[in-house]
PDB file with one MODEL, atoms N, CA, C and O in Angstrom:
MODEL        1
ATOM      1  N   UNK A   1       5.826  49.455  13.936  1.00  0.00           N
ATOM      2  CA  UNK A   1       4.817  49.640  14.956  1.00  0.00           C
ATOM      3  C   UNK A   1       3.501  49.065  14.445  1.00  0.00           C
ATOM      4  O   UNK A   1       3.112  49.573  13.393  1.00  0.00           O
ATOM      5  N   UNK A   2       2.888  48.300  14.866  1.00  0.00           N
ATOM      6  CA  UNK A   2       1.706  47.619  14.743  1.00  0.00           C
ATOM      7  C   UNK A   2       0.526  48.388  15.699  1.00  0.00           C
ATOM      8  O   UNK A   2       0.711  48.683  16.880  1.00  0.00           O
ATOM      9  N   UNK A   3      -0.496  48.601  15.081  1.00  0.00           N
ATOM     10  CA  UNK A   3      -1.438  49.518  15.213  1.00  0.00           C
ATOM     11  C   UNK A   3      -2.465  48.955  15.396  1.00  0.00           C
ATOM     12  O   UNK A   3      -3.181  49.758  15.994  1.00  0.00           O
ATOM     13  N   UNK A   4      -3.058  47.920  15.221  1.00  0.00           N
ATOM     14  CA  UNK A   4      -4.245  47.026  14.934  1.00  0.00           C
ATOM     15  C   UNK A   4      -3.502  45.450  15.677  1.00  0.00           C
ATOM     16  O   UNK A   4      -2.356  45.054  15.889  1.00  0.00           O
ATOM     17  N   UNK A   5      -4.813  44.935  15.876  1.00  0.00           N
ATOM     18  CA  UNK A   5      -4.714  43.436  16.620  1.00  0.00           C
ATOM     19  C   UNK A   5      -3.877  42.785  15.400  1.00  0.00           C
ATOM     20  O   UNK A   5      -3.792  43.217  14.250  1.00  0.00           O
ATOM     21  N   UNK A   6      -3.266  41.602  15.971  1.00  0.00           N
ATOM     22  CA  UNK A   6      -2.626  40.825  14.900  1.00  0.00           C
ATOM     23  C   UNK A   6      -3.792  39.910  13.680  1.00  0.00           C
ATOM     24  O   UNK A   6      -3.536  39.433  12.574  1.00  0.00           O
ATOM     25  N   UNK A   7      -4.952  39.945  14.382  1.00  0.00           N
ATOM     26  CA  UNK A   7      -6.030  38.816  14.032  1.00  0.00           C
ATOM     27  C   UNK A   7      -6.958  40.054  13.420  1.00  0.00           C
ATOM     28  O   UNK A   7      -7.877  39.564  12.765  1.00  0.00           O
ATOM     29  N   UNK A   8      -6.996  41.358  13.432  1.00  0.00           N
ATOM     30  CA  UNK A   8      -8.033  42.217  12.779  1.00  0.00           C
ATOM     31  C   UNK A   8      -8.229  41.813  11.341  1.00  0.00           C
ATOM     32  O   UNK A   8      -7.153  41.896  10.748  1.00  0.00           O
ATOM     33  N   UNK A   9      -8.733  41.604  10.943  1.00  0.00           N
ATOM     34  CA  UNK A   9     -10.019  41.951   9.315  1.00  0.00           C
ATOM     35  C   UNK A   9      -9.083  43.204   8.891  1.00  0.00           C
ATOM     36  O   UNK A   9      -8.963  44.292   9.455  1.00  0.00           O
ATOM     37  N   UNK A  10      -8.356  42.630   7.529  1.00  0.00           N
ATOM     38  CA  UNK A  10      -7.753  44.132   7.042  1.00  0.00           C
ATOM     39  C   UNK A  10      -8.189  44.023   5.704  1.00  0.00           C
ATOM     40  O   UNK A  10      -7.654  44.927   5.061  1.00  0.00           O
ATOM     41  N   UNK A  11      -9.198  43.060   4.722  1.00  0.00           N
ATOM     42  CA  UNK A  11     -10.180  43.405   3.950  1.00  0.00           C
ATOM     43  C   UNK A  11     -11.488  44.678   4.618  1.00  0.00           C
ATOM     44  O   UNK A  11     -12.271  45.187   3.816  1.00  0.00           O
ATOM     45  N   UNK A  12     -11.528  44.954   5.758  1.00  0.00           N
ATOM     46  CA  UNK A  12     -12.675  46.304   5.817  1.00  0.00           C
ATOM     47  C   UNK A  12     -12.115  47.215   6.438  1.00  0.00           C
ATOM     48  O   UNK A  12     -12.668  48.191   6.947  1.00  0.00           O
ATOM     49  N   UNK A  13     -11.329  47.035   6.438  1.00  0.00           N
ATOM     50  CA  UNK A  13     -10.158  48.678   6.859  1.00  0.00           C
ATOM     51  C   UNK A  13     -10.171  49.843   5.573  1.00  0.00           C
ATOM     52  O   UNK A  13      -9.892  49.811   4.374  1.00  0.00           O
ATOM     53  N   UNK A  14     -10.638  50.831   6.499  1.00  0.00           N
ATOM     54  CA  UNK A  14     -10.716  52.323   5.290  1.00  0.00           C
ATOM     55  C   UNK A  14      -9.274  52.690   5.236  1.00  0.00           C
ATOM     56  O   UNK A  14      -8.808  53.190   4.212  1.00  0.00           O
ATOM     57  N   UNK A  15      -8.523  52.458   6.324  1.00  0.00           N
ATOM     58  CA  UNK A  15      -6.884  52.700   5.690  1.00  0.00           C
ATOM     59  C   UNK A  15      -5.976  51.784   6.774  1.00  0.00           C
ATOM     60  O   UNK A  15      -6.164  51.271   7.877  1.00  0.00           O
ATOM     61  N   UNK A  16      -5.095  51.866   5.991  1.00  0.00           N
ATOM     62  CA  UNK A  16      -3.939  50.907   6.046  1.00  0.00           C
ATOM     63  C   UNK A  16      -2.517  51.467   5.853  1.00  0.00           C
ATOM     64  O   UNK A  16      -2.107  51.569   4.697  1.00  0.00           O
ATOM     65  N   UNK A  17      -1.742  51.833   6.860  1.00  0.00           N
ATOM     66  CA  UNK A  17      -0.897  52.910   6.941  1.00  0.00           C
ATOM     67  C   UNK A  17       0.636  51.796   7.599  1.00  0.00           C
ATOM     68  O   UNK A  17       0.809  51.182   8.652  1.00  0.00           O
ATOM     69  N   UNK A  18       1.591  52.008   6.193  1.00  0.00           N
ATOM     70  CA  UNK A  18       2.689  50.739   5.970  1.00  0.00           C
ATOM     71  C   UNK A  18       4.151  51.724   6.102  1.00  0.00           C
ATOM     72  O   UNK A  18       4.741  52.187   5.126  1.00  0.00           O
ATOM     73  N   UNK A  19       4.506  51.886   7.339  1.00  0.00           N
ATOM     74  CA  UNK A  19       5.689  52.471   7.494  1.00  0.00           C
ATOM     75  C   UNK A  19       6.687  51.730   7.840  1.00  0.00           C
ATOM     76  O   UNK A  19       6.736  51.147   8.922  1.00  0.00           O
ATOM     77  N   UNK A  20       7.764  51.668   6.777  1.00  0.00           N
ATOM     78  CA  UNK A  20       8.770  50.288   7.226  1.00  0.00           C
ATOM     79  C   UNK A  20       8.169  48.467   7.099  1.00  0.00           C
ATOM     80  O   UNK A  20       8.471  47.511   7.813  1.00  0.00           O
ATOM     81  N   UNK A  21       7.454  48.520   6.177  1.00  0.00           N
ATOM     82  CA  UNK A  21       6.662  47.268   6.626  1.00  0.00           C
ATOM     83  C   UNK A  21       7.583  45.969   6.661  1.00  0.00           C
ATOM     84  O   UNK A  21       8.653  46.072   6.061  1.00  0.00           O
ATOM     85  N   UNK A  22       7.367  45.044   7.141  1.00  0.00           N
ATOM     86  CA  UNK A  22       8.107  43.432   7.199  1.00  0.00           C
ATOM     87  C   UNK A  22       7.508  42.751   6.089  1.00  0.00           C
ATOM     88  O   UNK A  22       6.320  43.028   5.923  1.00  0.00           O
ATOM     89  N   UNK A  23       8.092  41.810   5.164  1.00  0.00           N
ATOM     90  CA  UNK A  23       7.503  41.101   4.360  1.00  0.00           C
ATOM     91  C   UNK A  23       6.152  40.336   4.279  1.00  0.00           C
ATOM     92  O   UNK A  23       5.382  40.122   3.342  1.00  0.00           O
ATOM     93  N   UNK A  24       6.139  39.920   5.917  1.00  0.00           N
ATOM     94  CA  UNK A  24       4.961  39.400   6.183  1.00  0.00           C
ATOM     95  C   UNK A  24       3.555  40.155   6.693  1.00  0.00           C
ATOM     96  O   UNK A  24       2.456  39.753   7.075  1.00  0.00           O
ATOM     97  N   UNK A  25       4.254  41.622   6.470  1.00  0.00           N
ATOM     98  CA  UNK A  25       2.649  42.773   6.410  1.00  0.00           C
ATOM     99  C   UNK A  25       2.563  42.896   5.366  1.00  0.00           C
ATOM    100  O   UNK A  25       1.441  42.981   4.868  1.00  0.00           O
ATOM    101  N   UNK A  26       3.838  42.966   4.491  1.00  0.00           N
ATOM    102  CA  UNK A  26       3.594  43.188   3.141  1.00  0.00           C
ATOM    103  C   UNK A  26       2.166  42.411   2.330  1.00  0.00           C
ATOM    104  O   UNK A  26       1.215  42.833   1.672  1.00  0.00           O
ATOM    105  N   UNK A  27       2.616  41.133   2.778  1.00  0.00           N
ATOM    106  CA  UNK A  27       2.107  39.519   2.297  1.00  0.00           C
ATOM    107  C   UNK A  27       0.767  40.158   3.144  1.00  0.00           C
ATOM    108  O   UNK A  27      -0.164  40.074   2.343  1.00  0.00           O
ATOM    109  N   UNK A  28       0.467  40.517   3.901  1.00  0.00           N
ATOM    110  CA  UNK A  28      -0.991  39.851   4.970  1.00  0.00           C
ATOM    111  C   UNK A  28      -1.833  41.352   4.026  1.00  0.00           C
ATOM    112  O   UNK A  28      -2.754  41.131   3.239  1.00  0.00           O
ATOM    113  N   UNK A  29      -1.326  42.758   4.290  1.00  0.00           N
ATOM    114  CA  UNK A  29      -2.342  43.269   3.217  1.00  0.00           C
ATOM    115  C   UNK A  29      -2.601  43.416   1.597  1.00  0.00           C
ATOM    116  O   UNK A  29      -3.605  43.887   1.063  1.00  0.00           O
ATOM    117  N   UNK A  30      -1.459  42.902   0.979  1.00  0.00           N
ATOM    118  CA  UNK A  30      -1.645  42.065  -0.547  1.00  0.00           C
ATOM    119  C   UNK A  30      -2.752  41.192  -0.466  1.00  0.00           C
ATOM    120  O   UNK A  30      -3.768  41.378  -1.136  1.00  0.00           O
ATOM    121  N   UNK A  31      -2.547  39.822   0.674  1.00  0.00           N
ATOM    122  CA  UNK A  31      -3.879  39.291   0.450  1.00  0.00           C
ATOM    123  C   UNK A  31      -5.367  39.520   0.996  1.00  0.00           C
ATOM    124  O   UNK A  31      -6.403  38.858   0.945  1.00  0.00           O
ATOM    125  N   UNK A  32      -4.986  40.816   1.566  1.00  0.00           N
ATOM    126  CA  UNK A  32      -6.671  40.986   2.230  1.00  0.00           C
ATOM    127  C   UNK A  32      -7.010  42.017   1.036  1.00  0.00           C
ATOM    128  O   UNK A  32      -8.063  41.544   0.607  1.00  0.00           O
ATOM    129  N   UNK A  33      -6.743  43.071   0.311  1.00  0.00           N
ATOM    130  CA  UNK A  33      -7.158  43.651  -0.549  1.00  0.00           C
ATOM    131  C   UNK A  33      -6.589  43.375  -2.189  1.00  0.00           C
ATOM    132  O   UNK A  33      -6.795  44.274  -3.005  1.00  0.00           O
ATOM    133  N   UNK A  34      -6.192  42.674  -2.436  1.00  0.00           N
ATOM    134  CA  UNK A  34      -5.768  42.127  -3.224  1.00  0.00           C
ATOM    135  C   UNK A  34      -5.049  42.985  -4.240  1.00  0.00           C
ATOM    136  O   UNK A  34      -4.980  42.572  -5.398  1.00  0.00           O
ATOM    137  N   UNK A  35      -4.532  44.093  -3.922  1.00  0.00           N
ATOM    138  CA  UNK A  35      -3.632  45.574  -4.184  1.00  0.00           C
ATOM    139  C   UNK A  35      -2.253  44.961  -4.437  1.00  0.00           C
ATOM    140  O   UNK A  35      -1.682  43.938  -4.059  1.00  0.00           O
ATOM    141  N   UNK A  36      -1.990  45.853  -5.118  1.00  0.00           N
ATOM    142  CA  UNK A  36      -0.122  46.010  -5.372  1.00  0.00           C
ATOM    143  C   UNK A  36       0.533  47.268  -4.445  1.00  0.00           C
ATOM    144  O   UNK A  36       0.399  48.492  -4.437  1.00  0.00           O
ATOM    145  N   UNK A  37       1.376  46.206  -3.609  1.00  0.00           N
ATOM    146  CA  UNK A  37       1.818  47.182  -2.626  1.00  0.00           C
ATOM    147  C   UNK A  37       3.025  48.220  -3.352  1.00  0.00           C
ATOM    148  O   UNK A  37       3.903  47.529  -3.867  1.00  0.00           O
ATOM    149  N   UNK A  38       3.152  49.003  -3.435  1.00  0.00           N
ATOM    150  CA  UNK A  38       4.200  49.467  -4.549  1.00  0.00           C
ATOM    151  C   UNK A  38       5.522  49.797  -3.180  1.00  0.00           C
ATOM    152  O   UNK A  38       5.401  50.303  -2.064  1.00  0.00           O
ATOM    153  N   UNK A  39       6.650  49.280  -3.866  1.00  0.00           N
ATOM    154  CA  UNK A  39       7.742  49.287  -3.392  1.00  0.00           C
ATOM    155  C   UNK A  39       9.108  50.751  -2.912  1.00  0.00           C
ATOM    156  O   UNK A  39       8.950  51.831  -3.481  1.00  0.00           O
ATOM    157  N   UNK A  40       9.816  50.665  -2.315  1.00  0.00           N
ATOM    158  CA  UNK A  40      10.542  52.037  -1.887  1.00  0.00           C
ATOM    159  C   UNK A  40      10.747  52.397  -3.616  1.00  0.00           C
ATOM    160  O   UNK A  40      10.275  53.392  -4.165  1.00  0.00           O
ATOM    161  N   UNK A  41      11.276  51.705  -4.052  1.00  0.00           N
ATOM    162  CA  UNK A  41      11.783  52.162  -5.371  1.00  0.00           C
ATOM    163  C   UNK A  41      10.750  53.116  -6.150  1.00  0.00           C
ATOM    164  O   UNK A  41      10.844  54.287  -6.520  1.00  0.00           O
ATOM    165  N   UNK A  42       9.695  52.128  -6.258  1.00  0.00           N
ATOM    166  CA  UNK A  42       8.612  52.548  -7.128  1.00  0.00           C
ATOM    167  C   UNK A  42       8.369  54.487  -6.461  1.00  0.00           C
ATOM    168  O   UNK A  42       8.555  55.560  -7.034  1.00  0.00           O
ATOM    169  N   UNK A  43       7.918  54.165  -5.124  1.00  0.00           N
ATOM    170  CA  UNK A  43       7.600  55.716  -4.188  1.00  0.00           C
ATOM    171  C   UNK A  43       8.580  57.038  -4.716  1.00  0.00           C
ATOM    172  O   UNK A  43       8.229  58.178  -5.020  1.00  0.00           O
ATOM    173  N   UNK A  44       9.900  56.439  -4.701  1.00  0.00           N
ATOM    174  CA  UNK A  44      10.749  57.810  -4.652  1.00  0.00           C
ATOM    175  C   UNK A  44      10.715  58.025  -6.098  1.00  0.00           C
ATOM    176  O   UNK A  44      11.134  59.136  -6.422  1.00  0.00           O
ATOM    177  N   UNK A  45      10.158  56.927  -7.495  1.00  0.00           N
ATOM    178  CA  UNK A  45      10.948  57.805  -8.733  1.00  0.00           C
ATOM    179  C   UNK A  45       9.953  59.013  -8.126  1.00  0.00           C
ATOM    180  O   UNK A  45       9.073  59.102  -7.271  1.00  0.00           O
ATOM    181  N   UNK A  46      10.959  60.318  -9.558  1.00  0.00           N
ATOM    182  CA  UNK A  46      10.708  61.586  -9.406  1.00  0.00           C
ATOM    183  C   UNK A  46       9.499  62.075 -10.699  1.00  0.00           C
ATOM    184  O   UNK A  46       8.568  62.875 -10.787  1.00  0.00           O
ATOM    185  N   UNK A  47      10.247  60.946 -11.670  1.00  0.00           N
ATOM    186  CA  UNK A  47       8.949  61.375 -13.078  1.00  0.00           C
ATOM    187  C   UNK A  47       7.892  61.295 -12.688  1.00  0.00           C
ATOM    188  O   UNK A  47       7.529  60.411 -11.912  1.00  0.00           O
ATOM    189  N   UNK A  48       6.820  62.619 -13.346  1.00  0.00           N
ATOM    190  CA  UNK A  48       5.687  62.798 -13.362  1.00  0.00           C
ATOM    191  C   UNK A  48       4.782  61.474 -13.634  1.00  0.00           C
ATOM    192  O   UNK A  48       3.909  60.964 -12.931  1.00  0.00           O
ATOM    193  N   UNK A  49       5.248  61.135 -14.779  1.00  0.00           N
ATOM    194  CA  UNK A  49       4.402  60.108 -15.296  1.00  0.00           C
ATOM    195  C   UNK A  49       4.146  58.739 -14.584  1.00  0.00           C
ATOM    196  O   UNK A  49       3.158  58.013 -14.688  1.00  0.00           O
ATOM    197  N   UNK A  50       5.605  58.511 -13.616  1.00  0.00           N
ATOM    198  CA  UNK A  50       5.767  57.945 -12.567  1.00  0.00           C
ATOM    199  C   UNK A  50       4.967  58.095 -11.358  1.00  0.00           C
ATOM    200  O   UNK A  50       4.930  57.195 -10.518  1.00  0.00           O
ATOM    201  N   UNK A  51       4.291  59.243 -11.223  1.00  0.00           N
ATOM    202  CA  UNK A  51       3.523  59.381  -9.832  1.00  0.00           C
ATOM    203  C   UNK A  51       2.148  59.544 -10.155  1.00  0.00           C
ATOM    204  O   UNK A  51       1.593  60.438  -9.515  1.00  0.00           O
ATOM    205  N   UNK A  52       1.789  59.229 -10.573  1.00  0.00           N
ATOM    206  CA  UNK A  52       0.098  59.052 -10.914  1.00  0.00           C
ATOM    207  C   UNK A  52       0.072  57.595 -12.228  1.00  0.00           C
ATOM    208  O   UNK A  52       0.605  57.651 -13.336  1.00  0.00           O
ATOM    209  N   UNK A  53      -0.728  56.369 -11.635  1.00  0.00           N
ATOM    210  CA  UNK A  53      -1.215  55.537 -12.500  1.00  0.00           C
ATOM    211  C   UNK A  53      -2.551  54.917 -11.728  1.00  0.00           C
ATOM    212  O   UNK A  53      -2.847  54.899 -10.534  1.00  0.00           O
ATOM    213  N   UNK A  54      -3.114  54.503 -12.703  1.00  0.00           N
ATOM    214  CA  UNK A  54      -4.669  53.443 -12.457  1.00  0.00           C
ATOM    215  C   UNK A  54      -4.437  51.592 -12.882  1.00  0.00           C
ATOM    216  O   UNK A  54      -4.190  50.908 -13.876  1.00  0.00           O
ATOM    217  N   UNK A  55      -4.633  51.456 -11.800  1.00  0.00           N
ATOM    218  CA  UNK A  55      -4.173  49.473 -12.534  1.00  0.00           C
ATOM    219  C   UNK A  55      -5.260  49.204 -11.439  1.00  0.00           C
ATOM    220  O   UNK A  55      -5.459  49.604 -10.292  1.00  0.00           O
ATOM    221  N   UNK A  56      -5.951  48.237 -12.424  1.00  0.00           N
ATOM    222  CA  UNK A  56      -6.911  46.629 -11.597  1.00  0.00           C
ATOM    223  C   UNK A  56      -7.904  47.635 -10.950  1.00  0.00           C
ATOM    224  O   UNK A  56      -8.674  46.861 -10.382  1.00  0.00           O
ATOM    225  N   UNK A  57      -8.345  48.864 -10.696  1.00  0.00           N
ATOM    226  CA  UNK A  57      -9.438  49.778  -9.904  1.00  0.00           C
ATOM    227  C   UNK A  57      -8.797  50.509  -9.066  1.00  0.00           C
ATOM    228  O   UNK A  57      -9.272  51.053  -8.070  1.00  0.00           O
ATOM    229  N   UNK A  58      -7.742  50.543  -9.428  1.00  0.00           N
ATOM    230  CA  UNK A  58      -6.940  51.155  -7.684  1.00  0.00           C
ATOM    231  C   UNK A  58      -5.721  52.379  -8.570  1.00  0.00           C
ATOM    232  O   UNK A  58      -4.904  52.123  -9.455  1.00  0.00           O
ATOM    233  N   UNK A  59      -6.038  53.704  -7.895  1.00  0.00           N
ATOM    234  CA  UNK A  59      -5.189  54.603  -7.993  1.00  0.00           C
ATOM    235  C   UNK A  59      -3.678  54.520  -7.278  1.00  0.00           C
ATOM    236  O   UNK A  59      -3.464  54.210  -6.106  1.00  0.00           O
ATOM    237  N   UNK A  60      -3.061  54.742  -7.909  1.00  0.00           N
ATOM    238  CA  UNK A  60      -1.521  54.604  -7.627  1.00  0.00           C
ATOM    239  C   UNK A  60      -1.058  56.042  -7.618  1.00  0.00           C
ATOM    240  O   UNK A  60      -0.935  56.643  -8.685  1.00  0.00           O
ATOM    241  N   UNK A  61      -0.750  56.717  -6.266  1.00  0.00           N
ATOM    242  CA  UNK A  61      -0.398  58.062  -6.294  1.00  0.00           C
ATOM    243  C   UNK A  61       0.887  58.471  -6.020  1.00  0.00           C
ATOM    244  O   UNK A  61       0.734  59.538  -6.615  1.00  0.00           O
ATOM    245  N   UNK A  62       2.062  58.539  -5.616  1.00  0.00           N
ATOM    246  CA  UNK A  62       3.369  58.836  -4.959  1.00  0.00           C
ATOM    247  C   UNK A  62       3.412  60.630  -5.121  1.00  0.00           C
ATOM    248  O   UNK A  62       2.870  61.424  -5.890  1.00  0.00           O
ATOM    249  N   UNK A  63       4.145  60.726  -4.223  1.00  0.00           N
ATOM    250  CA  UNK A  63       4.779  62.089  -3.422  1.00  0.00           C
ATOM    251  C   UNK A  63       5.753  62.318  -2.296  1.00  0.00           C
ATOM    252  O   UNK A  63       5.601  61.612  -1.299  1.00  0.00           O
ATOM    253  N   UNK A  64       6.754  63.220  -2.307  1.00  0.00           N
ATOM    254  CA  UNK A  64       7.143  63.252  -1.158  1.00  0.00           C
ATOM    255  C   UNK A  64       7.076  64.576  -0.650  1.00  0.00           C
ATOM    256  O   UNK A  64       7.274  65.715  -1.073  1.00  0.00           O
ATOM    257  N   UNK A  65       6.678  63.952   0.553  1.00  0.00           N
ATOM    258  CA  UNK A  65       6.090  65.211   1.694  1.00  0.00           C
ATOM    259  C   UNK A  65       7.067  65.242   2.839  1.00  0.00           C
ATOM    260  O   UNK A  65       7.797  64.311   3.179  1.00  0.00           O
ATOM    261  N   UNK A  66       6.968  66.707   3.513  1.00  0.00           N
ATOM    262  CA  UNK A  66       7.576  67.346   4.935  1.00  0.00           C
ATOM    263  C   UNK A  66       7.245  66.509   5.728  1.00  0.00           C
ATOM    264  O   UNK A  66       6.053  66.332   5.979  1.00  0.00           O
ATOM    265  N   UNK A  67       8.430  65.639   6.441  1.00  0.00           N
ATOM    266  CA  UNK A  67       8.301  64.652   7.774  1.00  0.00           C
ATOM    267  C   UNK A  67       9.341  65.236   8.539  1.00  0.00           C
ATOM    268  O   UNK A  67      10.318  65.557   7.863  1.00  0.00           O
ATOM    269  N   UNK A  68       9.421  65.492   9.883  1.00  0.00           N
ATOM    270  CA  UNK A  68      10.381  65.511  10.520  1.00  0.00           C
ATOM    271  C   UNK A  68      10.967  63.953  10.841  1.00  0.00           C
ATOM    272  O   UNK A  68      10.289  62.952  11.071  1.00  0.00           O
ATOM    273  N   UNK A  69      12.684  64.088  10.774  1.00  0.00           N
ATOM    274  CA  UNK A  69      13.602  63.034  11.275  1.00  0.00           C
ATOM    275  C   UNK A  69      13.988  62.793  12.454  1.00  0.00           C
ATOM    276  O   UNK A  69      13.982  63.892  13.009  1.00  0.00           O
ATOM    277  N   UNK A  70      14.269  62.142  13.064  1.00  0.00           N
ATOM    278  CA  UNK A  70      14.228  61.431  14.290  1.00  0.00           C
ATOM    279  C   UNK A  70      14.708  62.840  14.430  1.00  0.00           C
ATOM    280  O   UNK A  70      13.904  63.765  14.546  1.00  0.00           O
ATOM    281  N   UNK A  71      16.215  63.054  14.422  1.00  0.00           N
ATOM    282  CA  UNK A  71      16.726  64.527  15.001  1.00  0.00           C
ATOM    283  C   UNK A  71      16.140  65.809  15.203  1.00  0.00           C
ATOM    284  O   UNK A  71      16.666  66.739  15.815  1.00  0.00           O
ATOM    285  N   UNK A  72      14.519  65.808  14.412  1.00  0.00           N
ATOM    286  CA  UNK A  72      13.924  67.070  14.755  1.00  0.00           C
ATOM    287  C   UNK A  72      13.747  67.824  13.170  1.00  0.00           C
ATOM    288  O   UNK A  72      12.843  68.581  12.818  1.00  0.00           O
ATOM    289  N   UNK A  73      14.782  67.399  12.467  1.00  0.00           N
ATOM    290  CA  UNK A  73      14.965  68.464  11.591  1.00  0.00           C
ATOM    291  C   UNK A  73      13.490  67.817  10.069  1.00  0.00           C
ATOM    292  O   UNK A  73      12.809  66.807   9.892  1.00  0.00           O
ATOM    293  N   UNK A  74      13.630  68.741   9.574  1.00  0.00           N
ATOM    294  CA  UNK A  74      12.700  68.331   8.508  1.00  0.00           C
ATOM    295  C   UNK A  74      12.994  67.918   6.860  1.00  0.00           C
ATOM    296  O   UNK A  74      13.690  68.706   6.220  1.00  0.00           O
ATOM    297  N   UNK A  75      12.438  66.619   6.134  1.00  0.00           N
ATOM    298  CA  UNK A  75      13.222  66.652   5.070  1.00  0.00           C
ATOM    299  C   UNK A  75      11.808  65.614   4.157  1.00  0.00           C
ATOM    300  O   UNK A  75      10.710  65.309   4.622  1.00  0.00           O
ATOM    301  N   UNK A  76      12.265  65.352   3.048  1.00  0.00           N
ATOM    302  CA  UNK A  76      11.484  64.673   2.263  1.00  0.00           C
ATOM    303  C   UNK A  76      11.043  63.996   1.899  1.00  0.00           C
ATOM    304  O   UNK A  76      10.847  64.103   0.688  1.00  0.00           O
ATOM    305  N   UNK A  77      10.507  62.729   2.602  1.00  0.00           N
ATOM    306  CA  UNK A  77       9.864  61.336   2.587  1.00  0.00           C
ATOM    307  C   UNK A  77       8.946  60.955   1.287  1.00  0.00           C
ATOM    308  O   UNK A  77       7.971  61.650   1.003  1.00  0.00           O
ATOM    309  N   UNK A  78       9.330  59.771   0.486  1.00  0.00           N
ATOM    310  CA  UNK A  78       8.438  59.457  -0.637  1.00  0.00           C
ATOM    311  C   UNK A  78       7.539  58.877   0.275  1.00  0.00           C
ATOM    312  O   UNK A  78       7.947  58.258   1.257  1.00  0.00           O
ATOM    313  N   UNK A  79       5.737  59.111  -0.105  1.00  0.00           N
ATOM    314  CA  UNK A  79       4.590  58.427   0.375  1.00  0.00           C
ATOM    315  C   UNK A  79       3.900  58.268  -0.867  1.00  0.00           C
ATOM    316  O   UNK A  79       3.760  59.047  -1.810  1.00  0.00           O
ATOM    317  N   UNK A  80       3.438  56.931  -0.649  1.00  0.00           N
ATOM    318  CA  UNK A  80       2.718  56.595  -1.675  1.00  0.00           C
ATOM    319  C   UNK A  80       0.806  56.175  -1.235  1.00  0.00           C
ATOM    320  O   UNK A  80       0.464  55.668  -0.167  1.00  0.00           O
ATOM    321  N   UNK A  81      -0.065  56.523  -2.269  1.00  0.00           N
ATOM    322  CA  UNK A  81      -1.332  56.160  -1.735  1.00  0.00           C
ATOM    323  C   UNK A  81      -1.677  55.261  -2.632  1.00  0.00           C
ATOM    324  O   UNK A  81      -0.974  54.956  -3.595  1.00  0.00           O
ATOM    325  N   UNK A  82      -2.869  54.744  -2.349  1.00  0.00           N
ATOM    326  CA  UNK A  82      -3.631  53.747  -3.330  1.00  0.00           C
ATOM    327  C   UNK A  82      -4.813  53.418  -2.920  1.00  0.00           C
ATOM    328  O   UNK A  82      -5.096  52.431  -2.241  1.00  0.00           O
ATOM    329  N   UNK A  83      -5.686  54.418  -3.411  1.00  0.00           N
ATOM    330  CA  UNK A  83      -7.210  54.239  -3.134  1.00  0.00           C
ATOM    331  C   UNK A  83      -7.985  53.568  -3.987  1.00  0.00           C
ATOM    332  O   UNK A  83      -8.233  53.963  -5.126  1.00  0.00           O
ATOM    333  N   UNK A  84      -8.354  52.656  -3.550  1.00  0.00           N
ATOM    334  CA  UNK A  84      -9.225  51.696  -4.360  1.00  0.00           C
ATOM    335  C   UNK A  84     -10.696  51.777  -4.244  1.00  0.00           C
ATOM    336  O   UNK A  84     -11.006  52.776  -3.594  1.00  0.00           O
ATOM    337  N   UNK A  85     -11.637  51.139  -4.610  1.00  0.00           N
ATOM    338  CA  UNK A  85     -12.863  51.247  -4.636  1.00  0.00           C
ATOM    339  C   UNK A  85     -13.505  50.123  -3.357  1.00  0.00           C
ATOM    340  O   UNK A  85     -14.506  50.024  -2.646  1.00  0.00           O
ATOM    341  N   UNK A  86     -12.243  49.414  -3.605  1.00  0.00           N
ATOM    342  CA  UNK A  86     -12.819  48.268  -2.235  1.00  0.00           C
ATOM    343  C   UNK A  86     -12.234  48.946  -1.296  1.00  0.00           C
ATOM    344  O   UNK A  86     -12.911  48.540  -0.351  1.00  0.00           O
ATOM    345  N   UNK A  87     -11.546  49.618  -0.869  1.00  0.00           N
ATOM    346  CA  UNK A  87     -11.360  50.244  -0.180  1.00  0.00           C
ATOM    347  C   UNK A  87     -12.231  51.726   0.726  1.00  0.00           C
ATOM    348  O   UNK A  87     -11.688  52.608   1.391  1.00  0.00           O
ATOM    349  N   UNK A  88     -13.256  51.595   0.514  1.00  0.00           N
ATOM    350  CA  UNK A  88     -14.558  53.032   0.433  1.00  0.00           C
ATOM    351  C   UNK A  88     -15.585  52.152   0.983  1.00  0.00           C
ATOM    352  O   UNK A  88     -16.121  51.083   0.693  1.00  0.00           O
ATOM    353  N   UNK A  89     -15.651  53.223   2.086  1.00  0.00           N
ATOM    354  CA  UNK A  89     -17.152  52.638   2.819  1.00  0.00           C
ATOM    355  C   UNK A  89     -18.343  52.759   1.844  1.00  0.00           C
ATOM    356  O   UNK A  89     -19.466  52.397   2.194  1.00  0.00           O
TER     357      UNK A  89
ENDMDL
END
């Protein structure tokens, strides 16, 4: 689901919210913030040490949180954040 114009400015976006993304969203907000998009793999490990890092100015956070599934029912989705400094009004 695309949320924003295809042509929006996603260097001044306060967030940027990548559910299911296509390679070529992948590619379009890599190069507007110049971030490491971290991958399914990376999201779900479970190690601690695994879910919190700092690289290039940008916090690297993972968790998985309560989402309901299409069916209603509720279960455990890895989400990952990454707040950067260019990223902050």
């Amino acid at each position: 689901m695309v949320l924003v114009d295809a042509d929006a400015d996603l260097a001044s976006a306060a967030w940027i919210d990548l559910r299911e993304p296509t390679a070529g969203e992948l590619a379009r907000v890599q190069g507007a913030t110049g971030l490491r998009i971290p991958n399914q793999d990376e999201i779900s490990e479970i190690e601690l040490s695994s879910r919190l890092a700092f690289e290039n100015g940008a916090y690297y956070v993972t968790s998985p949180l309560v989402a309901p599934s299409d069916d209603g029912q509720l279960g455990l989705v890895p989400v990952a954040f990454v707040p950067s400094a260019s990223c902050q009004s």
